[in-house]
N, C-alpha and C positions, 0 to 999 in steps of 0.2 A: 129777584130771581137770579142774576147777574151775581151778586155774590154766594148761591146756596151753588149755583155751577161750581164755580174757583173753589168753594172749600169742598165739593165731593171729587174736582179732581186731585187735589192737593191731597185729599185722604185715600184716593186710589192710588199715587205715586209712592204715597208714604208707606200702603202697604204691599205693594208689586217689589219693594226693596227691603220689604218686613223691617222694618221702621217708621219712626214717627219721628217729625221735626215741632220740638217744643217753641212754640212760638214766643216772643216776649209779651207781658201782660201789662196793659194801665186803666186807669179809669177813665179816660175821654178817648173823642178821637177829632183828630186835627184833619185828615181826607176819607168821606166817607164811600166814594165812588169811583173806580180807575176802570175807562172803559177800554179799548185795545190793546190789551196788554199781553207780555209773554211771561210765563213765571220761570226765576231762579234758583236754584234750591244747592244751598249749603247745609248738609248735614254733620252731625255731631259725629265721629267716630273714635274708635280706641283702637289702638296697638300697642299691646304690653303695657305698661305704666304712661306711655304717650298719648296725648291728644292730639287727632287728627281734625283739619276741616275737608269734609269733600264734595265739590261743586259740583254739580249738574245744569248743566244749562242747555240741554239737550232740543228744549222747545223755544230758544230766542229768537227774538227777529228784527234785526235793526233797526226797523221803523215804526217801531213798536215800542208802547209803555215799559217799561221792566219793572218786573213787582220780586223783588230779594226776598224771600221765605227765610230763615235763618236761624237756624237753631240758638236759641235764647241761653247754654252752655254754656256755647262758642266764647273764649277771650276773645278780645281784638287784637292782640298781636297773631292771631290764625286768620280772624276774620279780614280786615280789614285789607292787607295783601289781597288776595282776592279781587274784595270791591274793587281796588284801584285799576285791579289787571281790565275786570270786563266796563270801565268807567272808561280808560282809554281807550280800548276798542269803539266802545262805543262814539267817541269825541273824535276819534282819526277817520270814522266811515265817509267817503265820499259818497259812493255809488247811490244808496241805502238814505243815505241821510236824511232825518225827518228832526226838524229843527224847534217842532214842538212837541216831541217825545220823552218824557219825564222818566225817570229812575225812582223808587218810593219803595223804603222797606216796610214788609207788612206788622201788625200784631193786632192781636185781641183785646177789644174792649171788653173789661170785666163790666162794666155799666150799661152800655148799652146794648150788649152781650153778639159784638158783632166784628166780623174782619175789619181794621181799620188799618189807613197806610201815612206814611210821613214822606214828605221828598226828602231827596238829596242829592237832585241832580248838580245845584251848583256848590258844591262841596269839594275842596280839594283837599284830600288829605295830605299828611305831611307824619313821616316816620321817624322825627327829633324833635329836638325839644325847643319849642318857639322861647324868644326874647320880646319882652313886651308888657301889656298888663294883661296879665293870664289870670282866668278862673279854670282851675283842677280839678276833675271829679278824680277822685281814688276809687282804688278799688275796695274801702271800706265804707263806700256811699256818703265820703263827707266831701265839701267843697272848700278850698283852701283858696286862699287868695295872700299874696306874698308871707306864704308857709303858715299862714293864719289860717284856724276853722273857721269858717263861717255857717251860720244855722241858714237854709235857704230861705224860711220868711223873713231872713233879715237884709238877702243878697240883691231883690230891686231897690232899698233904701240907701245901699250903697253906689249903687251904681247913679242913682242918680243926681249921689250929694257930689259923685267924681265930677260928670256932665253938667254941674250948677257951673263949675268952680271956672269953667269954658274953656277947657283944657281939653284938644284936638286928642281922642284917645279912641283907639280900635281895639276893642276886647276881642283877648285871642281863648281861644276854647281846647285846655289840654284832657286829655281821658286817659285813663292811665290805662298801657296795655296788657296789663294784668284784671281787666275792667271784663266783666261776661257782659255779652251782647245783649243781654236783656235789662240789664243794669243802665247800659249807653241807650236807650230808645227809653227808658224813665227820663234818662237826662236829659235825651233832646227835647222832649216833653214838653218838663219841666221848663227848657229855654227858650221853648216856642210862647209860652206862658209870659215870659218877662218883656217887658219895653224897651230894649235895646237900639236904640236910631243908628248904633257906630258900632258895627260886629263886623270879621272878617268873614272871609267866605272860606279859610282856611281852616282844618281843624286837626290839631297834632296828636297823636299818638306814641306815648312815650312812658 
């Protein structure tokens, strides 16, 4: 019941602004419950030949879960500015502060045919280009790993002959900001999926 609320208000904001915000799609879902939460909403817009992102955060509430709605469009280099701005807010509140209040972008389960959410609250983004042992998603949905493709049923085999080898290594995670936001929520997926014991908590956009 709890989630047929959040998607009839989500569908009455969408349409009081006679818009829809296309959400990103996958086949699983990694949170399928977020209870006190406030929702955020970036919408897709246009002006002239440009692509706009525009927030609305009109129902936040500090101590409050925040559930990012986000039009699946959206690049990250629109997006992701954004995130960062109500990320710090979020991180500087004294007064407010609720120290177990999570941040979770949503999307739709095509499988279970249901609102599904991913955190990220400890996520820091980074606007250059990290130095390191980087895995790349492009914006042509491949993964590159020192300018090499790699097919991704092949990318946990790698990673773990690196980790054999006992070599102290922190996988840094680049998305290119030419990457639509429904592209990067497949990939976080995707890397929630892999066995990684040694990830940063940093993720560059570049």
């Amino acid at each position: 019941m709890k989630y047929f609320s959040l998607i009839i208000l989500f569908m009455l904001f969408s349409c009081g602004n006679k818009e829809d915000i296309l959400l990103p799609k996958a086949n699983t879902t990694i949170v399928k419950n977020v209870e006190d939460h406030s929702p955020i909403y970036i919408f897709f817009r246009t002006k002239g030949k440009d692509t706009l992102a525009e927030v609305n955060r009109k129902n936040e509430i500090i101590s409050t879960n925040w559930i990012f709605n986000i039009d699946k469009r959206l690049p990250l280099r629109l997006v992701i500015p954004e995130v960062m701005k109500l990320q710090q807010k979020k991180r500087e509140e004294k007064a407010h502060k609720n120290e177990l209040a999570q941040n979770y972008y949503s999307y739709a389960d095509t499988i279970g045919k249901n609102l599904a959410f991913i955190p990220f609250t400890k996520v820091f983004y980074k606007l250059e280009k990290p130095i390191g042992t980087i895995i790349f998603f492009n914006k042509n949905n491949e993964i590159l790993i020192e300018n090499q493709v790699l097919k991704r049923e092949k990318l946990q085999d790698l990673i773990n002959n690196i980790l054999s080898k006992e070599v102290a290594t922190n996988f840094l995670f680049r998305f290119d900001k030419d990457l639509s936001f429904g592209s990067y929520i497949q990939d976080k997926i995707f890397i929630e999926s892999l066995k990684i014991a040694m990830k940063s908590n940093q993720e560059f956009i570049y």
